[in-house]
C-alpha positions as CSV (number, residue, x, y, z in Angstrom):
1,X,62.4,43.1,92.0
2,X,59.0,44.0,94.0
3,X,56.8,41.8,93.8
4,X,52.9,42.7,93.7
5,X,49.9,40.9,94.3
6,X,46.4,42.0,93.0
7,X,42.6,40.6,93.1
8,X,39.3,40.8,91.8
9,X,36.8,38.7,93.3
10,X,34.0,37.5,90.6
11,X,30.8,38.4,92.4
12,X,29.5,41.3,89.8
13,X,30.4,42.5,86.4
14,X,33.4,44.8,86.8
15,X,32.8,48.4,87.2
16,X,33.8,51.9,85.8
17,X,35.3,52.3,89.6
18,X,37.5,49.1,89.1
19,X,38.6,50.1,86.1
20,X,39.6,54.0,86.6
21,X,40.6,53.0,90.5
22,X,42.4,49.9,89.9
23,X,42.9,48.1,86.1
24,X,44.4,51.3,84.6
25,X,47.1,51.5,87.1
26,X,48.0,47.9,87.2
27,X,48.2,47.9,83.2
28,X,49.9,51.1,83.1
29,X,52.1,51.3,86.3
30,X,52.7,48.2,88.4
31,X,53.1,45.5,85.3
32,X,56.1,47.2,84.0
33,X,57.6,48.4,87.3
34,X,57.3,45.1,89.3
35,X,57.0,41.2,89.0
36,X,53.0,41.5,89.1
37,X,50.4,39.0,90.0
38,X,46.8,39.4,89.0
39,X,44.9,37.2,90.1
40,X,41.1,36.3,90.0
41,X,39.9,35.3,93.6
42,X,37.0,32.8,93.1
43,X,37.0,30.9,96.4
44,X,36.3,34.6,97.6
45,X,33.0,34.4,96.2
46,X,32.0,31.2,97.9
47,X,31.5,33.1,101.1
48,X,27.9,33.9,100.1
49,X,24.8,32.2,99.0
50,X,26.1,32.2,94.8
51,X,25.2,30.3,91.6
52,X,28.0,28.5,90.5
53,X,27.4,28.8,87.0
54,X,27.5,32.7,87.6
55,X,30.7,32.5,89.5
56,X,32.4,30.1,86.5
57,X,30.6,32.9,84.0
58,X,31.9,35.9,85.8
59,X,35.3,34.4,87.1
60,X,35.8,33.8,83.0
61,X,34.4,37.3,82.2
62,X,36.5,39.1,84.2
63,X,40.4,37.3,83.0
64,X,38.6,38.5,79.9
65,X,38.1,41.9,81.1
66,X,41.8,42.2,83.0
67,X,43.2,41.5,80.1
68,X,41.4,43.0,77.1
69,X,42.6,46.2,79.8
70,X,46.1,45.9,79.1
71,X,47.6,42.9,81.6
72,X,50.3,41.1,79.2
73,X,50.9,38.3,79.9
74,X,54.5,38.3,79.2
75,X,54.9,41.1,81.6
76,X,52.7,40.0,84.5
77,X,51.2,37.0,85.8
78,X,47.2,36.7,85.4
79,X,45.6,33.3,87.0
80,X,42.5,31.9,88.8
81,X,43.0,31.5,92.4
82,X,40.9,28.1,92.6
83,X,43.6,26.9,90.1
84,X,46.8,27.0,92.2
85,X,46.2,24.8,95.4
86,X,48.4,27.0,97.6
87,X,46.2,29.7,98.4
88,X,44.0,27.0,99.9
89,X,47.1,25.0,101.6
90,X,48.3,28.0,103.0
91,X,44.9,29.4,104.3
92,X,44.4,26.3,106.8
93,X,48.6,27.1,108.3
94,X,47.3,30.2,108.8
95,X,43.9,29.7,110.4
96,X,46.1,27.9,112.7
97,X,47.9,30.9,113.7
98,X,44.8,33.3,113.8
99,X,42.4,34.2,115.8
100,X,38.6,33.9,116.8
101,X,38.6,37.6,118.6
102,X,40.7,38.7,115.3
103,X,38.4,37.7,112.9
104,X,35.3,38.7,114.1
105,X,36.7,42.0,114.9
106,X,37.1,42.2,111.1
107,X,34.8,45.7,109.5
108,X,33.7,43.7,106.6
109,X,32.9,40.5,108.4
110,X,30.3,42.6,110.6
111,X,29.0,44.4,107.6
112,X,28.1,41.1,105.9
113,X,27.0,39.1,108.4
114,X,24.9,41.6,109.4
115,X,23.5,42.0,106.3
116,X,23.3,38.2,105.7
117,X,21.3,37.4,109.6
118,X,18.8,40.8,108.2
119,X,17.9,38.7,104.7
120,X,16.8,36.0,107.8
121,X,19.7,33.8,106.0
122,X,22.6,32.2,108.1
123,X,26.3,33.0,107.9
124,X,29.2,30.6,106.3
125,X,32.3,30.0,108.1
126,X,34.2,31.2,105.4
127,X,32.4,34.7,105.7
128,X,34.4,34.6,108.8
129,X,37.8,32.7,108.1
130,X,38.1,34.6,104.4
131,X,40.7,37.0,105.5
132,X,42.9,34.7,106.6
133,X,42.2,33.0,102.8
134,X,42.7,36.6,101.8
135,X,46.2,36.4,103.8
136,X,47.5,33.4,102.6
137,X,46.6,34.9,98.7
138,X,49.1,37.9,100.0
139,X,52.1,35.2,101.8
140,X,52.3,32.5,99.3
141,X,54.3,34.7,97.1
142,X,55.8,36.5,98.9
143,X,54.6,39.7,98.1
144,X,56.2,42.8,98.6
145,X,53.0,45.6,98.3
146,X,49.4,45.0,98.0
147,X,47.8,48.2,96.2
148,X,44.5,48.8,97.9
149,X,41.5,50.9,98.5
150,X,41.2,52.1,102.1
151,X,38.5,49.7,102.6
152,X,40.7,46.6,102.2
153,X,43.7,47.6,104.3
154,X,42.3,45.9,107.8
155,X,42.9,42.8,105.7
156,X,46.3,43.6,104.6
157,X,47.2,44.5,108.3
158,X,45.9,41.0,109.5
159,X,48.3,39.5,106.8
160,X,50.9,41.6,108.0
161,X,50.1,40.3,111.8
162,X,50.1,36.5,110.8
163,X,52.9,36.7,108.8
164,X,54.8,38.1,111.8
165,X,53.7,35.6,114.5
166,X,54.2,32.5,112.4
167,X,58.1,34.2,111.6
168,X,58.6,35.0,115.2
169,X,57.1,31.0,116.5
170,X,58.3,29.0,113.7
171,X,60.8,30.7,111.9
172,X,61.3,33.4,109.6
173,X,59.0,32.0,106.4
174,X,57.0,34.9,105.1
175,X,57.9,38.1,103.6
176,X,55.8,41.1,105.8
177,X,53.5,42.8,103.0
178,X,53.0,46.6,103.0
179,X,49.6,48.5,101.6
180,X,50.0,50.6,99.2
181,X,47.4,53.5,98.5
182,X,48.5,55.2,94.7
183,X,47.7,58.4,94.8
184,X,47.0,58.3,90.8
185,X,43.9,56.0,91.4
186,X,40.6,57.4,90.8
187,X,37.9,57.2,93.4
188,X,34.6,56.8,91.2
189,X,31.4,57.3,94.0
190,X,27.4,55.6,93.2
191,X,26.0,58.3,90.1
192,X,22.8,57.5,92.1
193,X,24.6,57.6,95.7
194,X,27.6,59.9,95.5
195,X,28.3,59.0,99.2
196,X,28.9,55.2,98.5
197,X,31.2,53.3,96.3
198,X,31.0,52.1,93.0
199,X,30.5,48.5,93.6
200,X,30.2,45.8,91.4
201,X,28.0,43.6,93.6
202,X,24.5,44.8,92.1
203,X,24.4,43.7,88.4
204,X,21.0,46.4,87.9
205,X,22.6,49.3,89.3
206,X,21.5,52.7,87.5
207,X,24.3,54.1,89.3
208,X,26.7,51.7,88.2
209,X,28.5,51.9,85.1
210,X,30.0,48.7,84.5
211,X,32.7,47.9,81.7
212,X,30.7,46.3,79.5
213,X,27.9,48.7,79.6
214,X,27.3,49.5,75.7
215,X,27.6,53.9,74.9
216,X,23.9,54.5,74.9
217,X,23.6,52.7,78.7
218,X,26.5,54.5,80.1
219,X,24.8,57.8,78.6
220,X,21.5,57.2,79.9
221,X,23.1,56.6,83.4
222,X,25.8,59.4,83.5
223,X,22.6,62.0,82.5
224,X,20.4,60.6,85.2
225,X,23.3,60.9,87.8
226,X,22.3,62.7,91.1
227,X,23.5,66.6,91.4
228,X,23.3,68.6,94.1
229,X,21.0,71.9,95.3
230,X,22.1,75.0,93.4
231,X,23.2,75.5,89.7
232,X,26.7,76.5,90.1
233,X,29.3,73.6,88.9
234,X,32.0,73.6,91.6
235,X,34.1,71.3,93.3
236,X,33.1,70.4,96.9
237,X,33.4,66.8,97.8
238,X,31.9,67.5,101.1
239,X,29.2,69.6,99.9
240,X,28.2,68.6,96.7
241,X,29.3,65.1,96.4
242,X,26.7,64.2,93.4
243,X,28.7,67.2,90.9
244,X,32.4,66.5,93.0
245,X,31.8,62.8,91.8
246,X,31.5,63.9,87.9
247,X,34.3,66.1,87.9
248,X,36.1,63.3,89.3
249,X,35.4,60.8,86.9
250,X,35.5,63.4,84.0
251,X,38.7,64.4,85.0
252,X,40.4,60.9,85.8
253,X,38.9,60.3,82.0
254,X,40.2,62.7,80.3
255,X,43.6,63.6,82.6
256,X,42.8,66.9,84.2
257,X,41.6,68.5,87.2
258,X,38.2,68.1,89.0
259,X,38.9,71.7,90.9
260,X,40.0,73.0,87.6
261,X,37.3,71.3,85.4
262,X,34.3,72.7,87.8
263,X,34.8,76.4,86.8
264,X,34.7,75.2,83.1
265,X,31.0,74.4,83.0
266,X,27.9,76.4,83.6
267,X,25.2,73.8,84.0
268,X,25.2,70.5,85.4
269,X,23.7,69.7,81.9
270,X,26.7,69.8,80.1
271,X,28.7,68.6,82.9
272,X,26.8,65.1,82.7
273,X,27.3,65.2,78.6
274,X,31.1,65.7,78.4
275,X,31.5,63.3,81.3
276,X,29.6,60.7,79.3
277,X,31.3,60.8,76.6
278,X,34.4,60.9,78.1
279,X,33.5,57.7,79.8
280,X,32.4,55.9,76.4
281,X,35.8,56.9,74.7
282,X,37.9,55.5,77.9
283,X,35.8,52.3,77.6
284,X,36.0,51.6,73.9
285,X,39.1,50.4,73.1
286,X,38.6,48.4,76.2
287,X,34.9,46.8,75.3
288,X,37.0,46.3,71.5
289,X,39.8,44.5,72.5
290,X,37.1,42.3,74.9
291,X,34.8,41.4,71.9
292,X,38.5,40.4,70.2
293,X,39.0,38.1,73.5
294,X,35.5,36.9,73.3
295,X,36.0,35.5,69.4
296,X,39.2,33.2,70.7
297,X,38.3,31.8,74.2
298,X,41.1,29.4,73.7
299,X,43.9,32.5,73.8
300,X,42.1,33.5,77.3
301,X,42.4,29.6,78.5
302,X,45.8,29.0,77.5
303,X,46.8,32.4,79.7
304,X,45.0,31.5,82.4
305,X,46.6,27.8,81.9
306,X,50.5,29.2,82.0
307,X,49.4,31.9,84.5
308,X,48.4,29.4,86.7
309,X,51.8,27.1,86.5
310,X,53.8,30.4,87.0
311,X,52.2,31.1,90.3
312,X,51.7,27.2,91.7
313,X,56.0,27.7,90.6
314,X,56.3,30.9,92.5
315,X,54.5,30.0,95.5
316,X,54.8,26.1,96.5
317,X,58.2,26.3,97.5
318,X,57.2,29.1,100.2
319,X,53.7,27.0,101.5
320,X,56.2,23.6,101.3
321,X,58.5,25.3,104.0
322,X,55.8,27.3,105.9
323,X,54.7,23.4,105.9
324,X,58.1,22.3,107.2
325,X,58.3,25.3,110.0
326,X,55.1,24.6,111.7
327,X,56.0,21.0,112.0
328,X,54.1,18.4,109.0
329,X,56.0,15.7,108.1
330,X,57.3,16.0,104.5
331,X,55.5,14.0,102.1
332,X,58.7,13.4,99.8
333,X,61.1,10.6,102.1
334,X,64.3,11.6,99.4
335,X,64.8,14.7,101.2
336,X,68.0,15.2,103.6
337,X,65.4,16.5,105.8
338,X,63.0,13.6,105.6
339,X,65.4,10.8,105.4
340,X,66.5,12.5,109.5
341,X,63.5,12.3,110.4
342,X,63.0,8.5,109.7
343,X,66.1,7.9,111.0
344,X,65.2,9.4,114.1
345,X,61.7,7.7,114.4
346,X,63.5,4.4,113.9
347,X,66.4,5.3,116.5
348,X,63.5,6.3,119.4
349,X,61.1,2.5,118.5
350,X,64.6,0.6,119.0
């Protein structure tokens, strides 16, 4: 079966774009079609000045979140990275096979850093070295596809890339991932800057609708979204990305067509209402089932407990032999493979 690996780094409350671009397909698609792993990516969030109650609060939040979505946990695997030592095993191999020109050539790394040197701050070394963190996530199970947004598949190339040179040095170890772009995800743009994401990374957003947000917030932010010049409701991502990025969410609400949808409506008025709605019905059986969630943390615990031994079960035995390939003795001496090796070592001292 294909096997799928998925992350959500806890550095924001998760968004309307996380949830109409990515949640709603894993729930609905990829955890009955594959053997799925959801996972969220704490050390990720490391790589930046944080609060560490924050990261513990959100990392909780948003298992809460994944699965108050949909994720079963008898159909897919959901689990905290930070729990299963693999990923961070795995990640030091790796750095081993990387390199320094590779990293910093990384689009994200220069973004960041930059940004982190302009707030007169300095930058971690894991700002730099994450992607190869990032890889190792991807590796250690073996993963078949990776479904990402176009902004994340540099990293799934460099995973692809290590993944090949360890193979072709030490031995065939890793499965080669593939990106994978579903054309059914939704691409939800700022309601105050249609030209830039929906990111989750600035909790006081007004053009952010998170999750979470109660109706009468996500109304207040959907009306205040920006338009564009001129009255006319039509569907022109290049020209009128503030009324292109309404009909887009409206429609990924509500299942139909932003090209259709634009020659529905007469003012931009009554565009912002339906989409608001439409927005608060998508988002309350969600923001339900999460209140649910909220009243038994122990449910949400004891998935992220079993979730956790799944994966540590699916992916030690691939980090033990990418161990083996690039030449660590085992730790275990009642291996047919370790008790050689002794052999040997006592053979050369005589």
């Amino acid at each position: 079966m294909t096997r799928v690996f998925s992350g959500v780094k806890p550095t924001g409350h998760l968004t309307l774009g996380n949830y109409l671009g990515a949640m709603r397909r894993w729930v609905g698609v990829d955890q009955h079609r594959a053997e799925a792993l959801f996972c969220i990516v704490d050390l990720h969030a490391l790589t930046v000045e944080h609060d560490p109650a924050r990261v513990r609060r959100l990392s909780r939040q948003a298992a809460t979140v994944l699965l108050a979505a949909g994720l079963d946990p008898e159909r897919c695997t959901v689990f905290v990275q930070s729990h299963v030592d693999e990923h961070a095993r795995l990640s030091y191999l790796l750095e081993c096979v990387a390199t320094d020109g590779e990293m910093r050539r990384m689009i994200q790394y220069r973004e960041k850093a930059g940004l982190e040197r302009a707030r007169g701050g300095s930058v971690r070394l894991s700002l730099l070295t994450y992607p190869v963190l990032m890889a190792a996530d991807i590796l250690a199970y073996r993963t078949d596809e990776v479904p990402v947004g176009d902004d994340q598949t540099q990293h799934v190339e460099l995973a692809r890339d290590l993944a090949v040179r360890f193979n072709q040095r030490y031995g065939h170890t890793f499965v080669v991932p593939r990106a994978t772009h579903p054309e059914v995800a939704a691409r939800v743009m700022n309601l105050k800057e249609p030209a830039s994401k929906m990111g989750k990374s600035d909790d006081f957003g007004p053009g952010i609708v998170y999750v979470l947000d109660e109706p009468d917030v996500v109304r207040k932010k959907v009306m205040r979204a920006v338009t564009d010049s001129g009255r006319d409701v039509v569907y022109d991502r290049a020209g009128r990305p503030g009324v292109a990025n309404l009909l887009e969410i409206l429609a990924a609400c509500t299942g139909g067509n932003p090209s259709d949808l634009g020659g529905v409506y007469e003012s931009y008025g009554a565009l912002k209402k339906d989409t608001a709605e439409a927005v608060v019905e998508v988002l309350r059986p969600v923001q339900a089932r999460h209140k649910e969630l909220c009243a038994d943390p122990g449910y949400v615990e004891g998935v992220l407990r079993d979730g956790a031994e799944r994966a540590r079960a699916m992916a030690r035995p691939t980090v033990d032999a990418a161990y083996r390939a690039i030449g660590l003795l085992p730790a275990s001496s009642d291996t047919e493979e370790a008790g050689a090796g002794v052999a040997a070592v006592l053979n050369t001292a005589r």
